[in-house]
Backbone bond lengths (Angstrom), bond angles and torsions (degrees), N, CA, C in turn:
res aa  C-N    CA-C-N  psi(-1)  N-CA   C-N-CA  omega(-1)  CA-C   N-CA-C  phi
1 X - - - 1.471 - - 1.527 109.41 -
2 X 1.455 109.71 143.95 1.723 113.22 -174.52 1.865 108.89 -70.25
3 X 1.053 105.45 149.00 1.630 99.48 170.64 1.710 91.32 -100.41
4 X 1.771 74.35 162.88 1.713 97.88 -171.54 1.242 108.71 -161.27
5 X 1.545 108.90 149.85 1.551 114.67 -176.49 1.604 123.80 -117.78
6 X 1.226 140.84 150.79 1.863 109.05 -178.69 1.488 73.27 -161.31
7 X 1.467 93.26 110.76 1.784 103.55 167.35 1.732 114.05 -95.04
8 X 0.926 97.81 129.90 1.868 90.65 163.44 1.182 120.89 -127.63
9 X 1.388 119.38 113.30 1.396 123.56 173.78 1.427 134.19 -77.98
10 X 1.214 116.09 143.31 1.483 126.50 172.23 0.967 136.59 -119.62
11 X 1.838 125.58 112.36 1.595 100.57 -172.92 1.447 117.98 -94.03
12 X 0.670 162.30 65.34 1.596 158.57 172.12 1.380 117.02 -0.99
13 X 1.318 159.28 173.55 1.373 149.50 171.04 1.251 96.47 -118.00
14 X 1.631 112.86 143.71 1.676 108.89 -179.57 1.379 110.23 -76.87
15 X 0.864 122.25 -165.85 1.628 142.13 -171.66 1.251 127.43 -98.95
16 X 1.292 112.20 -25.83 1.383 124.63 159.58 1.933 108.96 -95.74
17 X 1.416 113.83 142.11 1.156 105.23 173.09 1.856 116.82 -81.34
18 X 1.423 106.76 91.67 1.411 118.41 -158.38 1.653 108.44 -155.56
19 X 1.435 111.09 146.48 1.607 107.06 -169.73 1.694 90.88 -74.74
20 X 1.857 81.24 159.43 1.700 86.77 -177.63 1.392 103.75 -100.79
21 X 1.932 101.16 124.97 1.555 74.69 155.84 1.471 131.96 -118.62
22 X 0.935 114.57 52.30 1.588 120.13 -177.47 2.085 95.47 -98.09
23 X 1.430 74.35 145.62 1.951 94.58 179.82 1.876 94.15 -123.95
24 X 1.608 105.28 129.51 1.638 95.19 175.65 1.668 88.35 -134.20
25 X 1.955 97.10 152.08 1.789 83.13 -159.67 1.726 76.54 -157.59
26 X 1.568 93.28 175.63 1.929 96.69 172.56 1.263 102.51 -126.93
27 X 0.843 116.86 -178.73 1.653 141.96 159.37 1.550 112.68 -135.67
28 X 1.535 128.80 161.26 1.074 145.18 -141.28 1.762 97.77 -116.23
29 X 0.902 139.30 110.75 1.755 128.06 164.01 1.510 104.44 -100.72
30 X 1.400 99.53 -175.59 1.503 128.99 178.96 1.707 87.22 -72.38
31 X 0.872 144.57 -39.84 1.433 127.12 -168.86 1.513 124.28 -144.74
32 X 1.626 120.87 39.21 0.936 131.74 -174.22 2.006 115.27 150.06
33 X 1.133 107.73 -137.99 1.381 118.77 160.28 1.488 145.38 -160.40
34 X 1.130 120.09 161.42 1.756 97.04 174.27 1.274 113.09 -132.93
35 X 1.346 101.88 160.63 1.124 106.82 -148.92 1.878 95.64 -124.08
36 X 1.444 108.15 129.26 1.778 116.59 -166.02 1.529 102.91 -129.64
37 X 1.525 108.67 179.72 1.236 102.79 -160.61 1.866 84.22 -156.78
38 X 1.535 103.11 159.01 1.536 122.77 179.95 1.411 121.10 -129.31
39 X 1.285 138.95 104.41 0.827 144.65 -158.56 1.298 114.67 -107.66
40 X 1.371 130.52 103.24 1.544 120.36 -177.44 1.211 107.10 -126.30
41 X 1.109 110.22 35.56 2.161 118.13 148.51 1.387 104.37 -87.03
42 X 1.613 95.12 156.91 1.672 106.69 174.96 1.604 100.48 -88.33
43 X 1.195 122.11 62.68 1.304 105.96 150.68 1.974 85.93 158.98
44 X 1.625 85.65 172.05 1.603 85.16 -148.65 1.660 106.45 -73.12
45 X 1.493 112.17 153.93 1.552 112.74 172.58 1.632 105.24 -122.26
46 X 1.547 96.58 165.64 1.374 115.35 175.42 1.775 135.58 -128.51
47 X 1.029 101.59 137.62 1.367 118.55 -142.04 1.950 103.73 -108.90
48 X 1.324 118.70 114.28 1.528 96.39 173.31 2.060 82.29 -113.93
49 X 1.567 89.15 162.99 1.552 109.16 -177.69 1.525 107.13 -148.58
50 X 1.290 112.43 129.15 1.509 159.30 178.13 1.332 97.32 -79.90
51 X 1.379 127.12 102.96 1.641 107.32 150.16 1.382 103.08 -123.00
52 X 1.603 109.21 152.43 1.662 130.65 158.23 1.458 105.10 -99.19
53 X 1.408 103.45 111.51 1.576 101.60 172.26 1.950 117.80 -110.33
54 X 1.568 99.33 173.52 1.717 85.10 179.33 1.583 78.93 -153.35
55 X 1.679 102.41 99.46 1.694 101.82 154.17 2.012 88.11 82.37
56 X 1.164 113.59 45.15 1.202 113.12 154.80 1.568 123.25 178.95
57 X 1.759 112.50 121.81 1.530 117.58 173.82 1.346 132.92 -61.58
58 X 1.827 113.91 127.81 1.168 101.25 -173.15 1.777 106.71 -102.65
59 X 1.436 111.50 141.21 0.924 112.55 -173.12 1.793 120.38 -71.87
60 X 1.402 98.97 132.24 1.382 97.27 -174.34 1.750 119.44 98.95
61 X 1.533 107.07 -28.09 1.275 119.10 -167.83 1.400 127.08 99.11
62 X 1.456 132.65 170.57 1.161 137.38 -151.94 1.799 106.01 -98.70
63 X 1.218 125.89 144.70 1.255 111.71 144.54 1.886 104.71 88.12
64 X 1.331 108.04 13.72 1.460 127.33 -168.33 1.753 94.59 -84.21
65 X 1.085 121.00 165.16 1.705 154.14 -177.29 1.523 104.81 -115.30
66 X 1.429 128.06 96.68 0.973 138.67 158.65 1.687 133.63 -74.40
67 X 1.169 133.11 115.99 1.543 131.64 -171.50 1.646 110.17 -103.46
68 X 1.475 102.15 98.66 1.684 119.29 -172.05 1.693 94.23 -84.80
69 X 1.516 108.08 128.15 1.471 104.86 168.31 1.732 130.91 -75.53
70 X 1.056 126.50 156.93 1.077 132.56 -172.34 1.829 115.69 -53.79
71 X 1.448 118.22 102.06 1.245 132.58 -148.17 1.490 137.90 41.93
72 X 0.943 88.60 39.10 1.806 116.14 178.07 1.539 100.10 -62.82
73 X 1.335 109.74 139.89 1.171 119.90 171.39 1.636 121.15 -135.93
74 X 1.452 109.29 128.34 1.263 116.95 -154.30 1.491 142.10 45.50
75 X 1.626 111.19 23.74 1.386 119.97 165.89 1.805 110.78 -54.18
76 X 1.597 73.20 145.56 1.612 107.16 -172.05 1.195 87.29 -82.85
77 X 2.275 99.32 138.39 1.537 118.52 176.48 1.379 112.86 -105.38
78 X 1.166 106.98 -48.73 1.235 124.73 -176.34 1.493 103.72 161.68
79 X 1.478 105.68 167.46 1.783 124.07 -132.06 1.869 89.90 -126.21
80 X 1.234 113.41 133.74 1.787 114.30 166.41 1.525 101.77 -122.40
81 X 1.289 110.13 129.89 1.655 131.22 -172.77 1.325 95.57 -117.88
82 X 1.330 109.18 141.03 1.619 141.89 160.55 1.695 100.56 -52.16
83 X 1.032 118.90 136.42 1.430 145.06 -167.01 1.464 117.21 -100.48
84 X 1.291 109.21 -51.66 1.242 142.06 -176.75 1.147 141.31 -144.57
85 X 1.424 124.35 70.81 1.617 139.79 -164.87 1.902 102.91 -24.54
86 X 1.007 101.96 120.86 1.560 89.14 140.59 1.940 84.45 106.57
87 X 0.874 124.15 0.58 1.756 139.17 -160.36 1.513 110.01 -108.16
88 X 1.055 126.24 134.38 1.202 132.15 157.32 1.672 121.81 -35.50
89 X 1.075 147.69 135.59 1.540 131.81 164.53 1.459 106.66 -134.93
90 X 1.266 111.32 167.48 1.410 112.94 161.49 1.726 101.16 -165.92
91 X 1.445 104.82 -167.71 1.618 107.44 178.11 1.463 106.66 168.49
92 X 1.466 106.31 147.04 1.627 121.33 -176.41 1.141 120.86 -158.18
93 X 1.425 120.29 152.27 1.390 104.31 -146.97 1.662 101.29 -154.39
94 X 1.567 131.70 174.70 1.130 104.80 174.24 2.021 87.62 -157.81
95 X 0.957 105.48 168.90 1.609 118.97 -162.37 0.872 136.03 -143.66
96 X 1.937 135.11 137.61 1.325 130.44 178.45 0.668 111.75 -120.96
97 X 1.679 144.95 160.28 1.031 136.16 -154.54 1.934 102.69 -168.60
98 X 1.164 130.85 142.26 1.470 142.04 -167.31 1.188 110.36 -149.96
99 X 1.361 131.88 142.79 1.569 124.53 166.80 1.519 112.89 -68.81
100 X 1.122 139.18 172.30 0.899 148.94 147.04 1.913 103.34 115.11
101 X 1.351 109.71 174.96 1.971 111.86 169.90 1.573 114.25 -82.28
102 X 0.996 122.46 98.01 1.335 112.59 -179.71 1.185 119.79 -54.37
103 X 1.469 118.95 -16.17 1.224 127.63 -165.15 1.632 114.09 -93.57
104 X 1.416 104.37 -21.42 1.491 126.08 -175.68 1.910 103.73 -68.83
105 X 1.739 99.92 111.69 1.515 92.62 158.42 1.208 121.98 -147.54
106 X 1.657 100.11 27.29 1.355 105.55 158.49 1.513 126.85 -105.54
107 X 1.524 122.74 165.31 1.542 114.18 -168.44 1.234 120.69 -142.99
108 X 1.107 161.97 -133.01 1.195 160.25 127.33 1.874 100.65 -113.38
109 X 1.794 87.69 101.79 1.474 79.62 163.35 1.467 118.49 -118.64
110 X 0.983 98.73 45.05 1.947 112.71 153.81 1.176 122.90 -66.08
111 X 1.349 93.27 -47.39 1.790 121.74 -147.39 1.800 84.03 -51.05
112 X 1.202 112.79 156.05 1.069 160.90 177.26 1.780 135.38 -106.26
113 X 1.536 117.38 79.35 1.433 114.97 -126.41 2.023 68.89 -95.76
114 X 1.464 95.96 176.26 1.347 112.24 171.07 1.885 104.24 -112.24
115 X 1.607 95.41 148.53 1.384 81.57 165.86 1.616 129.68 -71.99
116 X 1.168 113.53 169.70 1.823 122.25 -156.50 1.474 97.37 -97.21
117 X 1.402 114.93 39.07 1.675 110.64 175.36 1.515 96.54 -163.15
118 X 1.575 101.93 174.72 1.615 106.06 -151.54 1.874 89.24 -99.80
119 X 1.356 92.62 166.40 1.450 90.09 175.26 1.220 154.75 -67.09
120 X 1.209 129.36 148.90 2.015 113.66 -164.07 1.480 82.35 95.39
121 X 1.967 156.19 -74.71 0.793 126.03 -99.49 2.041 84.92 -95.86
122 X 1.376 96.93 -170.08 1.847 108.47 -164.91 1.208 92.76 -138.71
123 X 1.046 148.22 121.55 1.580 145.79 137.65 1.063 111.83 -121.59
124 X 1.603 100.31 157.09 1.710 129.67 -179.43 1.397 109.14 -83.18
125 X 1.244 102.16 145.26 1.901 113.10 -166.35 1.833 103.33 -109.35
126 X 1.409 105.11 73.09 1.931 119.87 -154.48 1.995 81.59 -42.20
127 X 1.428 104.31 -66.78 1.782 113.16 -150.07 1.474 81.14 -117.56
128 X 1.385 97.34 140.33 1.865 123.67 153.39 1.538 100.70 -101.19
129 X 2.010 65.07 -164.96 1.769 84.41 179.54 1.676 118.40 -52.72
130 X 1.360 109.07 141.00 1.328 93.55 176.90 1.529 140.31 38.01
131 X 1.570 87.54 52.20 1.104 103.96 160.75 1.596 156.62 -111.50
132 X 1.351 132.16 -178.55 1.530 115.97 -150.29 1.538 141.08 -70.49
133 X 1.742 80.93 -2.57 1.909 89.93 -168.05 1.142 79.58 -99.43
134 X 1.609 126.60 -83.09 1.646 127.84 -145.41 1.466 110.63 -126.82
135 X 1.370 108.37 6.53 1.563 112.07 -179.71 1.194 108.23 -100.47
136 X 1.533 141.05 17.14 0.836 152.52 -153.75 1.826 106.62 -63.44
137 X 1.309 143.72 122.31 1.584 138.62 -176.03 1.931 100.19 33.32
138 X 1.844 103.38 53.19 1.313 114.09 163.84 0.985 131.42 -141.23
139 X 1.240 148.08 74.63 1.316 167.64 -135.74 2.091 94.14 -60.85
140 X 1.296 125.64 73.43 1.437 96.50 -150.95 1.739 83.10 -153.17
141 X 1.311 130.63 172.83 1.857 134.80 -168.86 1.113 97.44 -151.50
142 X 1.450 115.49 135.02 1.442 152.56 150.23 1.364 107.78 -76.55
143 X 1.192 125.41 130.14 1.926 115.08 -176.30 2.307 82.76 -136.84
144 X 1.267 122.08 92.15 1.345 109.23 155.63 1.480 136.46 -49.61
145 X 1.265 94.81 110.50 2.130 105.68 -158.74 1.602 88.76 -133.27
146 X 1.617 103.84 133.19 1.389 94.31 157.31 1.737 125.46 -86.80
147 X 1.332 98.24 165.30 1.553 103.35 171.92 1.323 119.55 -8.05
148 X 1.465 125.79 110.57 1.797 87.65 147.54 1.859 88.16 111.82
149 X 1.582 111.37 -7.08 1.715 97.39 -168.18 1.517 107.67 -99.83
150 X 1.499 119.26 142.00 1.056 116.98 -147.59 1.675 101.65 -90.59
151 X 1.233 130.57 116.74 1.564 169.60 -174.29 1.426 94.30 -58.80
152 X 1.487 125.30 122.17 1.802 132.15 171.10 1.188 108.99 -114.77
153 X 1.223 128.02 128.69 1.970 132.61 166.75 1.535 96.43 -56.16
154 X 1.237 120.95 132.14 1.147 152.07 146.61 1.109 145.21 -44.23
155 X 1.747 99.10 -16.60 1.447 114.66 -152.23 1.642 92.65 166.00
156 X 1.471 105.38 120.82 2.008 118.56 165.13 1.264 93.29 -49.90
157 X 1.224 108.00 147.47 1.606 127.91 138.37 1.815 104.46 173.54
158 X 1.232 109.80 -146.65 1.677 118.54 -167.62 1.956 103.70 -133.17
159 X 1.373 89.01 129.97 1.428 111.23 178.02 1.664 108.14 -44.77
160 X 1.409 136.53 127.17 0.827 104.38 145.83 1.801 125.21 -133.68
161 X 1.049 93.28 28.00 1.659 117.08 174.39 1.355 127.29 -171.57
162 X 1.649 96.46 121.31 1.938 110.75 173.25 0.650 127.09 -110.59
163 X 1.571 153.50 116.96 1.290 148.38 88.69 1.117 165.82 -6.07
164 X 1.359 127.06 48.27 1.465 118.24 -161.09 1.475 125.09 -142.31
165 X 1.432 99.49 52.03 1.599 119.09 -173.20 1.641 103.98 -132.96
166 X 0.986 130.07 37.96 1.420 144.58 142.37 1.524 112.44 -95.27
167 X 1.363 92.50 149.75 1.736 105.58 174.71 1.510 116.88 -149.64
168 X 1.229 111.34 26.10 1.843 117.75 174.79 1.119 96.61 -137.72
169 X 1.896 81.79 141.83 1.854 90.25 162.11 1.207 103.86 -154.94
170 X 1.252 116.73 -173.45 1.969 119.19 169.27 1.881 105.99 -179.64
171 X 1.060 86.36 -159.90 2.014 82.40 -165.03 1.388 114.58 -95.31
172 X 0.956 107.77 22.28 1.568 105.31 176.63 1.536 115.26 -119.99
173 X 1.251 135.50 156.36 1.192 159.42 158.64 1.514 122.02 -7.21
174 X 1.479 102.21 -77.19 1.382 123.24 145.27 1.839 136.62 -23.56
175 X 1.281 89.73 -18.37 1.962 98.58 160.30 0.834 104.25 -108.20
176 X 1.275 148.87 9.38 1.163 140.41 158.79 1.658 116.43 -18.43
177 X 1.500 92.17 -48.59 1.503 108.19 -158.35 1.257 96.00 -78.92
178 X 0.952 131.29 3.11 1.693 121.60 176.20 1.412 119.20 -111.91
179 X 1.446 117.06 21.58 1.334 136.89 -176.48 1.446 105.98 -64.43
180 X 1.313 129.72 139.31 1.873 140.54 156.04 1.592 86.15 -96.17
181 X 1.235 113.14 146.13 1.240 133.03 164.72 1.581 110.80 -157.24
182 X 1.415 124.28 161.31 1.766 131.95 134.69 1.013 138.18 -114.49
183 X 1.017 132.37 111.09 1.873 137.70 164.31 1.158 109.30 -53.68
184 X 1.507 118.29 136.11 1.542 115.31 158.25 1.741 99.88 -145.20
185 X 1.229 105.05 136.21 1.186 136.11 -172.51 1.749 108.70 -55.69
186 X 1.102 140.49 140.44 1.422 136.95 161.71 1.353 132.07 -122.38
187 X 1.461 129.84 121.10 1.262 118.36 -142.23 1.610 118.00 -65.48
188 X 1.298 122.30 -0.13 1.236 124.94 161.40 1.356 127.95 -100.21
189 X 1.604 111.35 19.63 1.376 95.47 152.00 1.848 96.91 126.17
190 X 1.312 95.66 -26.55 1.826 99.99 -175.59 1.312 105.85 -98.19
191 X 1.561 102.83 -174.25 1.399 117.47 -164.75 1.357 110.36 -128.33
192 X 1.155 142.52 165.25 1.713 141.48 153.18 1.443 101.61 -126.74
193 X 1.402 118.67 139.04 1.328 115.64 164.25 1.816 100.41 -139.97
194 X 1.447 106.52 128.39 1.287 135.24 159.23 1.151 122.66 -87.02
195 X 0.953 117.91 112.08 1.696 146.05 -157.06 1.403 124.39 -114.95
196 X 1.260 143.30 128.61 1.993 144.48 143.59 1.855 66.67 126.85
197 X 1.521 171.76 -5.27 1.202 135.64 -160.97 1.040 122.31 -90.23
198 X 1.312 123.63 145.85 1.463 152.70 -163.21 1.410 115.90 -19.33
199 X 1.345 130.51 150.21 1.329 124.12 -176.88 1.826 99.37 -79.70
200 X 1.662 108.73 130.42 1.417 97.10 176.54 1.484 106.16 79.07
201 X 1.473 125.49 21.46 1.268 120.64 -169.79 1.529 119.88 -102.79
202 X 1.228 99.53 -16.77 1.645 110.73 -162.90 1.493 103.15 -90.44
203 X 1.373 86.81 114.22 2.167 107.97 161.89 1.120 124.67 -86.29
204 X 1.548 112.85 38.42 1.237 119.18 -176.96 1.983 114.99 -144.80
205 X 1.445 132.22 -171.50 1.375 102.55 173.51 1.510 68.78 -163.26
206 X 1.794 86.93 176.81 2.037 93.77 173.03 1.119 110.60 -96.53
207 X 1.202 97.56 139.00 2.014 130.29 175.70 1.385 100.99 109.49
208 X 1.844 132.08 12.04 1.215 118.70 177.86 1.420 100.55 -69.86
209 X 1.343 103.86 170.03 1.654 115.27 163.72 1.101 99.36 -126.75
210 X 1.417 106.25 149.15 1.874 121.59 -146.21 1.350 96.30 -139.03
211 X 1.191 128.81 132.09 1.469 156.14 172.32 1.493 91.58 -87.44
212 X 1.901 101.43 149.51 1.505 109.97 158.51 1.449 120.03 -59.27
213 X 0.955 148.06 136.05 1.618 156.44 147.80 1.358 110.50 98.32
214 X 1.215 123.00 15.02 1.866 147.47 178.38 1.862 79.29 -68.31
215 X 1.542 86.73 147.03 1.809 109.76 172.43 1.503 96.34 -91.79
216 X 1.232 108.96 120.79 1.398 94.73 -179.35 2.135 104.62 -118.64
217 X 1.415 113.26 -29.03 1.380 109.97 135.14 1.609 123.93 -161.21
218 X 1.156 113.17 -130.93 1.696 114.64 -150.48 2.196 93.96 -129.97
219 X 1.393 105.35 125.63 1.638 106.82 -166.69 1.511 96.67 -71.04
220 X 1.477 110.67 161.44 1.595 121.33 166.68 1.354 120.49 -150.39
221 X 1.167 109.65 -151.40 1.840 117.88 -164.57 1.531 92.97 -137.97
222 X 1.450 128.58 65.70 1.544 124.37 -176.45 1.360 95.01 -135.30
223 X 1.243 113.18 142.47 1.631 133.78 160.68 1.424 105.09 118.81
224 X 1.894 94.14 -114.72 1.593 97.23 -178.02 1.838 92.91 -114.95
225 X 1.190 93.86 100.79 1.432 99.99 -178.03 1.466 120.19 -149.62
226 X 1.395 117.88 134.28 1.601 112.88 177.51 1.394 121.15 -103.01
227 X 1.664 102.46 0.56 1.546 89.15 172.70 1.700 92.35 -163.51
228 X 1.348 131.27 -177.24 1.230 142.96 -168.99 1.483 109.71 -86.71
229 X 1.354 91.81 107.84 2.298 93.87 -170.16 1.514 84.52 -164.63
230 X 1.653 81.16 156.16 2.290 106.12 170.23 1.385 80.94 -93.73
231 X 1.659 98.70 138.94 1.479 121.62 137.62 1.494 114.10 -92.36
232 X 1.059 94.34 121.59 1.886 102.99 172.12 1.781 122.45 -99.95
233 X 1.126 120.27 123.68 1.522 99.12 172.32 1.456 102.89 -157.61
234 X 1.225 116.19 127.23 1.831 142.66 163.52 1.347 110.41 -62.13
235 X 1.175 123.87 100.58 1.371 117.73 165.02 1.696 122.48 -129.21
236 X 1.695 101.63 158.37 1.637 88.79 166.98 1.786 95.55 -106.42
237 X 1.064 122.41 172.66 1.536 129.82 -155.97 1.477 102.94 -127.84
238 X 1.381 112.88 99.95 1.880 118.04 170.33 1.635 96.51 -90.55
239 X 1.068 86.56 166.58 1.845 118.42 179.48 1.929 105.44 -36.52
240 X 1.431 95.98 -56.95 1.465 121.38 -165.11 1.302 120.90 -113.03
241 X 1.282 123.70 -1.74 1.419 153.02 177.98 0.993 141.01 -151.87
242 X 1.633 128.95 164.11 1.620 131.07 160.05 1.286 112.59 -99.73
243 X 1.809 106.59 140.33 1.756 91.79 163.98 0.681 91.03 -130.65
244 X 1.768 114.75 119.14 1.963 146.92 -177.26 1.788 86.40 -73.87
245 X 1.544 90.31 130.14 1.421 94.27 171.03 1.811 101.30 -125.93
246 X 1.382 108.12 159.34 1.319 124.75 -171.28 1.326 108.14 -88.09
247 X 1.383 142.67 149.84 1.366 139.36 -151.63 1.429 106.66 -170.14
248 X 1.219 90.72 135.24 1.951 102.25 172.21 1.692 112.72 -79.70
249 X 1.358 102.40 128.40 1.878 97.23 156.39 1.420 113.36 -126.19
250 X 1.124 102.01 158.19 1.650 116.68 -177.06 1.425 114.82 -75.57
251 X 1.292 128.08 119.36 1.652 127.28 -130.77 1.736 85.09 -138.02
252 X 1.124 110.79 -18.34 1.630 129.53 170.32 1.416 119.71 -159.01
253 X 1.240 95.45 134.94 1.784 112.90 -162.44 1.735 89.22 -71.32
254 X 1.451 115.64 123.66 1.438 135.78 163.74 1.063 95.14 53.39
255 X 1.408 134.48 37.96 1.373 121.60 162.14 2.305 107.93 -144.38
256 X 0.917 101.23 -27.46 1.648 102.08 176.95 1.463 101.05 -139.29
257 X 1.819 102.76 137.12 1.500 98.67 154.41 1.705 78.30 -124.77
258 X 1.583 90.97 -176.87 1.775 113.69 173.25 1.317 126.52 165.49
259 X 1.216 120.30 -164.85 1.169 111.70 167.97 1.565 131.42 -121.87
260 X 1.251 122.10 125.21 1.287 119.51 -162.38 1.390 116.97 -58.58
261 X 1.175 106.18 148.00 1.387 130.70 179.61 1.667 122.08 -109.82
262 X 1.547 111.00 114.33 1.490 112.75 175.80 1.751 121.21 -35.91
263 X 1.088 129.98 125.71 1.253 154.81 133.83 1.565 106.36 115.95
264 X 1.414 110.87 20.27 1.472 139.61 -177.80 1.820 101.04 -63.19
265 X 0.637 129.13 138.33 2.007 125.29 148.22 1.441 98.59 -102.64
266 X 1.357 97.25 131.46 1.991 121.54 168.11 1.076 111.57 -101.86
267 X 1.421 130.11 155.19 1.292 115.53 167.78 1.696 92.52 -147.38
268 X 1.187 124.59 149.00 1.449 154.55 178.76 1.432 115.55 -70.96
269 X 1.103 132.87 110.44 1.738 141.23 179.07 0.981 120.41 -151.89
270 X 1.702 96.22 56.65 1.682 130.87 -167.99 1.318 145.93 -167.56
């Protein structure tokens, strides 16, 4: 009997509303195939994969979570072998995919974040953790800033997503999708994303590398928003979720860190 192959692909949409960049592809062996992956985020992503097979083993097993490193190119996923010489085979498969280690759930929670504004300035902390409008079981900060105020990284690491070509918003849910935000990567594994800023606001791009207290852009009133404020939020990044983690900032230079408290004003002297 002839051998034969009939792939069918699937792309899945990631989980964040963000271009994908993962590439997943095969190659042909002496006795099956393998199957690799391309990663052109600055920092590593994760991959789960679905296969339907007919007359061939997948190595490792089915339905596994793969961790592609940060611009990796052509890493090996796992391998499908012929079963039965002389047999028909085929296989198809379909995939999700998220930035970040799914597997990662440890962090440095020492670290010591800076506040997200330049120095001298004071702002009010509208929503904390878990709070009543939209922070609801979200470890995540509201900082009330008007238009136009210039936005500080919190924490080194590397850009790896921009946003900032929206210009509507209002109080409901549903603008979500019209959010400017930036991701920046942290070398232990988490994330920060700065959120509602200005259309055209961001002083920053992906693959920068970002110093603590660097301007990276300018706050606004875009997405799902009713008035002019930073959303702040720490996360580590699963497949299918965020887990908002709670974080200390330095609230006084060599003398207080902690954790902020809703309807507090901070101010920077640092």
């Amino acid at each position: 009997m002839k051998n034969y192959l009939l792939l069918t692909f699937f792309l899945i949409t990631t989980i964040v509303k963000a271009e994908n960049n993962i590439k997943i592809y095969y190659e042909k062996t002496d006795n099956g195939f393998n199957i690799y992956a391309d990663n052109n985020d600055f920092c590593p992503s994760s991959i789960k994969i679905s296969f339907s097979v007919t007359n061939l083993n997948i190595n490792g097993g089915n339905n596994n979570i793969y961790i592609v490193n940060s611009q990796q190119k052509k890493q090996l996923l796992t391998s499908l072998k012929v079963s039965k010489k002389g047999r028909a085979y085929k296989f198809s498969f379909k995939y999700w995919t998220n930035y970040g280690n799914h597997n990662d759930n440890e962090y440095d929670e020492n670290y010591e974040y800076n506040l997200p504004f330049k120095i001298s300035s004071k702002f009010k902390l509208y929503q904390g953790y878990n709070g009543t409008f939209s922070h609801k079981n979200q470890n995540a900060l509201d900082f009330t800033m008007p238009i136009g105020t210039e936005i500080t990284a919190i924490r080194e690491g590397i850009v790896i997503r921009v946003t900032d070509k929206n210009n509507k918003n209002c109080g409901k849910k549903e603008c979500q999708k019209y959010n400017n935000f930036i991701i920046i990567y942290h070398k232990d594994g988490t994330f920060a994303e700065y959120a509602h800023i200005k259309q055209n606001g961001s002083k920053v791009k992906v693959g920068d590398k970002i110093s603590k207290g660097q301007l990276i852009a300018y706050s606004g009133n875009v997405g799902w928003s009713t008035g002019p404020h930073l959303h702040l939020v720490v996360f580590n990044q699963k497949l299918n979720e965020r887990k908002t983690i709670k974080t200390k900032f330095l609230t006084e230079k060599g003398k207080k860190t902690e954790y902020l408290i809703e309807k507090n004003e901070y101010s920077r002297n640092y």
